[in-house]
N, C-alpha and C positions, 0 to 999 in steps of 0.2 A: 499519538499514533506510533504504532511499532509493525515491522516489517520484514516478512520469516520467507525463508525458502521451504521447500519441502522435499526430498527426495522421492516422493511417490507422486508430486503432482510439479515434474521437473522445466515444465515449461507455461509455469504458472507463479506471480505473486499472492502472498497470502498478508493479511494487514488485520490490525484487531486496534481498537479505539475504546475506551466505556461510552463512544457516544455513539458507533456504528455495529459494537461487537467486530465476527470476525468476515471476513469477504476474502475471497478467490478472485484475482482478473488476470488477462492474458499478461505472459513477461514478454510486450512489444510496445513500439509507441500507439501511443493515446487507448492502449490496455483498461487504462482505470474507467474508460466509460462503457466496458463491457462490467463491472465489477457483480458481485451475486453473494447469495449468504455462502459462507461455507461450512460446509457440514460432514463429518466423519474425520476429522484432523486427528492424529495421532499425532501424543507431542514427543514421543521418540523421537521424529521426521520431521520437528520440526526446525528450525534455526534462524537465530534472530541476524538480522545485517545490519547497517548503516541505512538509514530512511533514503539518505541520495542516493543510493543503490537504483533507486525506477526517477529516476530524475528525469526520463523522456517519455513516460507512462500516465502522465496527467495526474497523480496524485498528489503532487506536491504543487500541483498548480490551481490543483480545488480548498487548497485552503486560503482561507480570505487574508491577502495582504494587507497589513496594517497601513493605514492613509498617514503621511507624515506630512506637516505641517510644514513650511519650506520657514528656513530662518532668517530675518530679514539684518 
């Protein structure tokens, strides 16, 4: 998962996956469960960030945490 701003959709994240392709969601908390295809992206506009960057957005919380085995 990778994770761009845009300066023409400036109050927006934009996110691109090989498994989602790319999505547009609100830059607010729990944003990612608005998420949508996006479509007319110019990559002039576009810019990639750190993924933590929406760490209060729900996307980093829909990926499935690995279950770890407690060690005895």
């Amino acid at each position: 998962m990778k994770l761009y701003r845009s300066s023409l959709h400036p109050h927006h994240w934009i996110a691109y996956s090989e498994a989602i392709g790319w999505v547009v969601f609100p830059a607010r908390f729990d944003g990612w469960d608005e998420r949508r295809p996006a479509t007319g992206l110019h990559p002039d506009h576009l810019f990639q960030i750190p993924l933590r960057m929406a760490f209060n957005t729900g996307l980093l919380e829909s990926f499935e945490q690995p279950c770890l085995d407690k060690v005895a």
